[in-house]
C-alpha atoms as one frame of an Amber mdcrd trajectory, in Angstrom:
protein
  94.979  62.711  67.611  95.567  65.600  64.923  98.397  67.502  64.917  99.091
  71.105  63.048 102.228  72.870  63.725 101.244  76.386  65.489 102.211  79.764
  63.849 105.209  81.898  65.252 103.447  85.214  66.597 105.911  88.385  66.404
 109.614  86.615  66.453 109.574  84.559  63.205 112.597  82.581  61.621 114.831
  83.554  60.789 114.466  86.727  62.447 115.944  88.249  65.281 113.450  90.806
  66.365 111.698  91.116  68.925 114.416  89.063  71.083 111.316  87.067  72.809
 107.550  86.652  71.812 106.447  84.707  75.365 106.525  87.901  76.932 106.785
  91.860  76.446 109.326  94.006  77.438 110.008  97.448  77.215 112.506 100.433
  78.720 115.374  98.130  77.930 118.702  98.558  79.572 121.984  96.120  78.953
 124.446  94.762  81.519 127.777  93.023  79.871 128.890  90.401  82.491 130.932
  87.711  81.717 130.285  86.051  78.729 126.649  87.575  78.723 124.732  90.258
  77.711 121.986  91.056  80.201 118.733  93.312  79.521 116.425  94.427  82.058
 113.101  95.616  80.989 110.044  97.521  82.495 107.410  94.540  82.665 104.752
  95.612  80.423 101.587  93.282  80.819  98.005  93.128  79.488  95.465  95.181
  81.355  91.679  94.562  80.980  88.974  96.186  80.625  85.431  95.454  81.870
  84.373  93.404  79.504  87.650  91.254  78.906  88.953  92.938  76.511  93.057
  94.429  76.235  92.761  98.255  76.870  95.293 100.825  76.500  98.587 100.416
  78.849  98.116 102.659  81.647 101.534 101.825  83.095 100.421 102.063  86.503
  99.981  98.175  87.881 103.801  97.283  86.604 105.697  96.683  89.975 107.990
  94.518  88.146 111.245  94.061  85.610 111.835  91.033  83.604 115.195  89.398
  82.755 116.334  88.186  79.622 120.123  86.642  78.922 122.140  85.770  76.123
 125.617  84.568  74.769 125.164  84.514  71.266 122.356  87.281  70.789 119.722
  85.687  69.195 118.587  82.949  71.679 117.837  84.728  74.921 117.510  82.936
  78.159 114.307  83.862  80.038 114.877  84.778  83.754 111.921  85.656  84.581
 110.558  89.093  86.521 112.041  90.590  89.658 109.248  91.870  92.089 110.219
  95.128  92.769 108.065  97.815  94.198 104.710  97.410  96.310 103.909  94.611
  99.394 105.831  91.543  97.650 108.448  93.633  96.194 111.736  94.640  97.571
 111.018  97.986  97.251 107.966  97.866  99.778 107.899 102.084  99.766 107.118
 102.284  95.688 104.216 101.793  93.996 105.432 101.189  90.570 108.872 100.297
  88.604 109.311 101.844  85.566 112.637 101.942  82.995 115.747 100.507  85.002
 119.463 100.569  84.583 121.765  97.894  85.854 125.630  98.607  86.537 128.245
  96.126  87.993 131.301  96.933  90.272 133.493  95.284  92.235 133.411  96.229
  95.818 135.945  94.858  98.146 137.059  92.376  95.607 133.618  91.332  94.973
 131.446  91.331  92.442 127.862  93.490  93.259 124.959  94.318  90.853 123.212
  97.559  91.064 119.505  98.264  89.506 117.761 101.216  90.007 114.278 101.923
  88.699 112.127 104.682  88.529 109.150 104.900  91.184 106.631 106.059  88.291
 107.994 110.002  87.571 108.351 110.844  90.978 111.508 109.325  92.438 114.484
 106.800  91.718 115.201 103.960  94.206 117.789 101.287  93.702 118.373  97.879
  94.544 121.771  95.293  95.288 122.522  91.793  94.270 125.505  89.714  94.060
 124.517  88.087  91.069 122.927  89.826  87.393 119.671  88.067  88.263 119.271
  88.325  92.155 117.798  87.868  94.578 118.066  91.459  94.598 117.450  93.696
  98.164 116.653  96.873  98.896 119.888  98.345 100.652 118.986 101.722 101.873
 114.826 101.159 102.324 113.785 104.796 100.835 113.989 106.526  97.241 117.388
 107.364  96.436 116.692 110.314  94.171 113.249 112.624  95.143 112.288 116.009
  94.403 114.464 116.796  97.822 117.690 115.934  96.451 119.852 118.906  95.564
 119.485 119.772  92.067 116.127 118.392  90.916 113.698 120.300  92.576 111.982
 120.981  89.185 112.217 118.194  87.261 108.796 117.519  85.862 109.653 114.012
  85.310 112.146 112.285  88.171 112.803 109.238  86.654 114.634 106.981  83.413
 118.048 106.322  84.858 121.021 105.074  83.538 124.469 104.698  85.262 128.006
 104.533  84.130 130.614 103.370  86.400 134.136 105.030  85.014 137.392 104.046
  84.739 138.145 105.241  87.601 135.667 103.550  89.235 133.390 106.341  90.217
 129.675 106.483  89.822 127.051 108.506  87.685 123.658 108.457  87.618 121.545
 110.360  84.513 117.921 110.917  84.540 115.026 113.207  84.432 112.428 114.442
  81.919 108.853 116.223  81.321 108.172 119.574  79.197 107.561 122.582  81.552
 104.834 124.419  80.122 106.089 125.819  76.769 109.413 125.059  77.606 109.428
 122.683  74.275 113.057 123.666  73.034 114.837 123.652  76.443 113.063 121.830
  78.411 116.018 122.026  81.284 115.045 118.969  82.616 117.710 116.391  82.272
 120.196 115.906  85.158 123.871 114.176  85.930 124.679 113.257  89.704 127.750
 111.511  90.897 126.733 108.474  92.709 128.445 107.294  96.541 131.314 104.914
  96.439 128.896 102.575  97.684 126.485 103.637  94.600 123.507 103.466  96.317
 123.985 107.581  97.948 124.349 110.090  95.665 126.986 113.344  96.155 126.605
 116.719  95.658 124.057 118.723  93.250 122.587 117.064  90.311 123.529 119.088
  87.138 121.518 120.110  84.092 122.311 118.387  80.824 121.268 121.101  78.649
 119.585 118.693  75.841 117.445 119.935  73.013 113.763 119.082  73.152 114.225
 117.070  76.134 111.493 114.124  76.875 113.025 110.972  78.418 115.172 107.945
  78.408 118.961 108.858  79.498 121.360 107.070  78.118 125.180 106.833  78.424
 127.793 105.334  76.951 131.783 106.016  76.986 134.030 105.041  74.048 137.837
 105.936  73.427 137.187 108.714  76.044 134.323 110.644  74.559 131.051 110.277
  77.075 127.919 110.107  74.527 124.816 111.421  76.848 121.492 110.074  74.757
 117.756 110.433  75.171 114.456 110.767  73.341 112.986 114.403  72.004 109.714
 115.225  72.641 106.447 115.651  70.352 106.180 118.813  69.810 104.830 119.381
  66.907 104.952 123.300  65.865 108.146 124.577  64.214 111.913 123.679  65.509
 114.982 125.727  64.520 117.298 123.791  61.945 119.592 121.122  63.500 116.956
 120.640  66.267 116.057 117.019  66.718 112.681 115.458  65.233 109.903 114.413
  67.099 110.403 111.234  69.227 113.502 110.526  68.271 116.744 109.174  69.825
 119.834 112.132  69.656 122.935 112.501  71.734 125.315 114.855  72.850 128.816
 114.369  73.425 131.246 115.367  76.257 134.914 114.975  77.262 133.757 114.410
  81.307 131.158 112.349  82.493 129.449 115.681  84.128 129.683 117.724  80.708
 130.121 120.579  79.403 127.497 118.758  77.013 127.595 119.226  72.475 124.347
 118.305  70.729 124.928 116.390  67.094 122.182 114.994  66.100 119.332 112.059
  65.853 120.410 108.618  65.684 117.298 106.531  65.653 113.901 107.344  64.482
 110.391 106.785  66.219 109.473 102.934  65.978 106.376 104.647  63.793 109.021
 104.501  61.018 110.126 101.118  60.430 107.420  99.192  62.100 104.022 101.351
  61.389 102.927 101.306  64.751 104.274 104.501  66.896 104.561 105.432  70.552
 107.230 105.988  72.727 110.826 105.397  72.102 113.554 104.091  74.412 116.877
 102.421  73.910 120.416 101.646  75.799 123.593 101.883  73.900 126.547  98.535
  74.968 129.473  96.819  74.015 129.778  93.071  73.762 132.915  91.106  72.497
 134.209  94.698  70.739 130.910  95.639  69.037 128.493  98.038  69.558 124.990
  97.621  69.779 121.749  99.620  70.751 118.598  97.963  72.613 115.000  99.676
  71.743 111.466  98.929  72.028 108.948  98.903  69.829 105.165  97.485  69.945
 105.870  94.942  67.284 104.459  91.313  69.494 101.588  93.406  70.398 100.910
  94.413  67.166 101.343  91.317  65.476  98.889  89.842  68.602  96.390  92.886
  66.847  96.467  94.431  70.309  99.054  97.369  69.688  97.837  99.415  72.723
 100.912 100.202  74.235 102.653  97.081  74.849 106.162  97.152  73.878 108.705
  94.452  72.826 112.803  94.799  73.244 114.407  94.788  69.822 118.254  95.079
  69.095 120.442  96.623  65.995 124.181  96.980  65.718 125.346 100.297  66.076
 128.301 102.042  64.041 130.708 105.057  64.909 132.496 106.675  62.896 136.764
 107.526  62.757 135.604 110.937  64.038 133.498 109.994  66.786 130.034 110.263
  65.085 127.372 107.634  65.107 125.339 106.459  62.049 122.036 106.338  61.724
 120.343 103.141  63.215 118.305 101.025  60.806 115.496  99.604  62.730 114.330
  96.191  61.486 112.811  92.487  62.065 115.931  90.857  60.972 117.800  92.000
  64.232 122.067  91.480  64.587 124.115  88.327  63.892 124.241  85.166  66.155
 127.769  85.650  67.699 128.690  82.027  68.598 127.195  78.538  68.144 125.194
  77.293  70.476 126.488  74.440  72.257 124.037  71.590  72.371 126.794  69.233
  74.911 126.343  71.441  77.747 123.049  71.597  79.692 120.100  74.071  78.297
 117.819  75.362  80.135 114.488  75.164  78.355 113.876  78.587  78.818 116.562
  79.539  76.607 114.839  79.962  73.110 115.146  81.693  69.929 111.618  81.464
  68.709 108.804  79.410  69.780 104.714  79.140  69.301 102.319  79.008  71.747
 104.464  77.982  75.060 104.773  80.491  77.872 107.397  80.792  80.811 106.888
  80.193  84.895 108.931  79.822  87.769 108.671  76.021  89.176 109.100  76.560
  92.972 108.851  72.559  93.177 111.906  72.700  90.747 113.666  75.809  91.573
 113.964  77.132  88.435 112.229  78.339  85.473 110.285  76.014  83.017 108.604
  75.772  79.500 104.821  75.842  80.363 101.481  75.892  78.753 102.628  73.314
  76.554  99.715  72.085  74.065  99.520  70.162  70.529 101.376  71.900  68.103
 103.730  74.261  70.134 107.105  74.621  69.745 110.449  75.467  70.472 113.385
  77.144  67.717 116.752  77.410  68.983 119.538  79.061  66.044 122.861  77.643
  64.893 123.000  74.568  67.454 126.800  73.379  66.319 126.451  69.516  66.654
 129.873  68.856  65.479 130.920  66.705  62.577 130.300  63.540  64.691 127.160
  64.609  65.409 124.923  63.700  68.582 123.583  60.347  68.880 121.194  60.582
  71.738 118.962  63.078  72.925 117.614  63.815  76.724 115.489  66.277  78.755
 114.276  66.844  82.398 110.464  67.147  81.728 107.742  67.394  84.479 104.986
  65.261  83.111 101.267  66.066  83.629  97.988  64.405  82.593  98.140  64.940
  78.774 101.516  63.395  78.239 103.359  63.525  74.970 106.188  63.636  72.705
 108.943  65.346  71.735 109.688  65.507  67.692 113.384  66.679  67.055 113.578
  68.926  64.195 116.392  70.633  62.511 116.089  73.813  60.240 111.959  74.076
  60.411 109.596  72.916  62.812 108.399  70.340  59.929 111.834  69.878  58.841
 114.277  66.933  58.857 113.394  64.422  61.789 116.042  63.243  63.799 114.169
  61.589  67.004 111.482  61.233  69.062 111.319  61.286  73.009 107.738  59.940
  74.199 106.513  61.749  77.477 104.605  59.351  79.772 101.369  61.183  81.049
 101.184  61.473  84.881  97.682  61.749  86.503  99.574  64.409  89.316 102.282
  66.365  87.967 105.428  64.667  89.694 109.050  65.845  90.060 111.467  66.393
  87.058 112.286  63.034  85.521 115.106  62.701  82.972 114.192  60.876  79.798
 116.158  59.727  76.930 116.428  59.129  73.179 118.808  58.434  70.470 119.203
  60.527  67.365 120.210  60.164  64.452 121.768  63.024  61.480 122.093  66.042
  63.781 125.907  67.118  62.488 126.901  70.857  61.691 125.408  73.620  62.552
 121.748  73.843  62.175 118.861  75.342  64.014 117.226  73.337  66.228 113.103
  72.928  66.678 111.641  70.766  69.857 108.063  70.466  68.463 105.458  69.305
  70.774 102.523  67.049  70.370  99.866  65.328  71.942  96.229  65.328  72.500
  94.836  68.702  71.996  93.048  70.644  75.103  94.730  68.436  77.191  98.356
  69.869  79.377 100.922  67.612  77.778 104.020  68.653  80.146 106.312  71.340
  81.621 109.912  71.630  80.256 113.175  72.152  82.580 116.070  71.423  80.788
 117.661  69.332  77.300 120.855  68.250  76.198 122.404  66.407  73.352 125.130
  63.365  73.835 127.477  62.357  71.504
């Protein structure tokens, strides 16, 4: 057997951008829970041509929105996609799910989950969970927002939502888009709508946010009671009056009521052309998480790195700053990405699926398991998890719920680097069927402090070694 650690692709220590390189994700939108900081993404995946070969993302197949969690910001738990629109959706009525926005409320003294998505540009439909990752259901069984709704008859583009739920506890939903022919400076075509109590109706007439050089992506975020409405300018590229916002960049406007009367400022984030040299669309959501602000984008950085920057965008994340009088500054986009916020605590249960950078593994849901697992597992791959905080004691044993399969394996422990400092083994029996999760158990022996963490994976090559559920650390 030969063994050669494989390459990160994308996401590469120590950096924090893109937040995952097993899968794309793009449209992102966050949901603070708990402890957690949720994003929801349109599900971007490769299209083909005839031939085989990755063509240009039309947009039209995605019917889905992937998941990703995290605590700390840096390692993000995969949860997977929710099928949304089409036959084995819960949406049946659309045909595609584009750019969503998730919102939580308690109802009744309950806590419900929201997510509405956009039915390609021609409607907004919305589903319910009690729980940020589902199952989610389709509560009302129709769009919620179509041209018919009061207020939107000529929006080119009905779609891009985004939701605040005030202090008060009332509803609003933000959308729209599109350039009416020649209409490049006032494009008229964003909208505000109060939402139902029950936030899945909508009340009243949608109203124009008058915002310069309109394209897409609402956004909206309240602080110290200012309501920041934010979006992405369009490309046109002839002359614009002075303050008007660049091409394909993120600006915002600023109101004292969720419904306006709307004031435009300025740009806050340039076209992912700028920092990353590869240019398309931009899209972002603006949260707060433990007292910080931060802003989620996208940006075709995986795909790029993959050499197959057609279109296929990756979530990234920065820290975002206001000013004393309200202002934002401008948002340096980068690889490095934000801080890691906590430790991560190796004495508690991980799912495998929670990762901070890996090579070559992919992501599936186990139905035999319930759950998600680390898949595709081959000679070479590996997992990085940042600033695992084993104590001063340290951890003396290691163990993992692995499904084994034919190739069998090992685990190599590894802190720092993938070929860094060794601090145990765990041998994986092969299994000629794949069989149910078995726990299996190591010691260890110098994991103290807080170190990154590497679960490198070898075995014969060509061969499927195992699947991954779960790990934890004992002291």
């Amino acid at each position: 057997m030969t063994f050669q650690l494989n390459q990160a692709i994308g996401k590469v220590p120590p950096n924090g951008n893109p937040l995952v390189a097993n899968r794309y994700g793009a449209d992102p939108y966050a949901l603070v829970f708990g402890d957690r900081v949720y994003l929801y993404m349109t599900h971007d995946a490769l299209e083909y041509d005839g031939s085989g070969a990755v063509k240009e993302n039309t947009y039209s197949s995605i019917n889905k929105i992937a998941v990703i969690s995290s605590s700390d910001l840096v390692n993000w738990t995969d949860h997977g996609e929710i099928a949304v629109a089409g036959p084995d959706g819960a949406a049946k009525w659309a045909t595609q799910s584009w750019a969503p926005a998730a919102v939580h409320k308690v109802m009744e003294g309950k806590d419900k989950f929201f997510l509405y998505f956009a039915n390609n540009a021609s409607g907004i439909g919305v589903l319910t969970s009690d729980s940020p990752v589902g199952p989610w259901v389709d509560p009302i069984g129709e769009a919620l927002i179509l041209r018919s709704t009061p207020g939107v008859e000529d929006v080119t583009w009905l779609f891009d939502p985004a939701v605040l739920v005030d202090d008060d506890g009332k509803g609003y939903i933000y959308f729209g888009g599109g350039v009416p022919e020649g209409e490049y400076a006032e494009p008229g075509t964003a909208r505000v709508m109060m939402l139902g109590d029950d936030m899945t109706s909508v009340v009243g007439t949608a109203e124009v946010v008058p915002a310069p050089f309109m394209f897409e992506d609402a956004g909206i975020h309240k602080r110290e009671g200012v309501y920041y409405y934010t979006y992405c300018s369009n490309f046109y590229d002839g002359e614009r009056p002075e303050g008007s916002p660049p091409a394909g960049e993120i600006a915002y406007m600023t109101s004292d009521k969720p419904m306006g009367p709307w004031t435009y400022h300025e740009t806050i984030l340039k076209n992912p052309g700028h920092f990353f040299g590869v240019s398309g669309n931009n899209h972002h959501a603006i949260f707060q998480f433990h007292d910080e602000w931060y802003i989620a984008y996208h940006a075709q950085t995986l795909s790029k790195a993959q050499g197959i920057a057609n279109g296929y965008r990756s979530t990234h994340l920065g820290r975002l700053f206001h000013n004393e009088d309200g202002s934002i500054q401008d948002v340096e986009a980068d690889y490095k990405g934000v801080q890691q916020i906590q430790p991560l605590n190796p004495y508690q249960r991980v799912p495998a699926v929670t990762i901070g950078w890996s090579a070559g593994i992919m992501t599936e849901f186990e139905a035999d398991a319930g759950e998600r697992l680390v898949t595709d597992i081959d000679n070479g791959d590996w997992i990085g998890i940042s600033g695992v905080d084993f104590g001063s004691n340290g951890a003396v044993a290691f163990s993992a719920s692995i499904i084994s399969l034919e190739g069998g394996g090992t685990i190599e422990l590894h802190l720092d680097d993938p070929a860094g400092l060794l601090i145990g083994k765990l041998p994986v029996p092969a299994a000629n069927v794949p069989v149910n999760p078995m726990e299996l158990k190591t010691e260890v022996a110098g994991a103290r402090g807080t170190r990154d963490l590497y679960l490198v994976f070898t075995g014969n090559t060509g061969t499927p070694l195992f699947k991954l559920v779960s790990w934890q650390f004992m002291q």
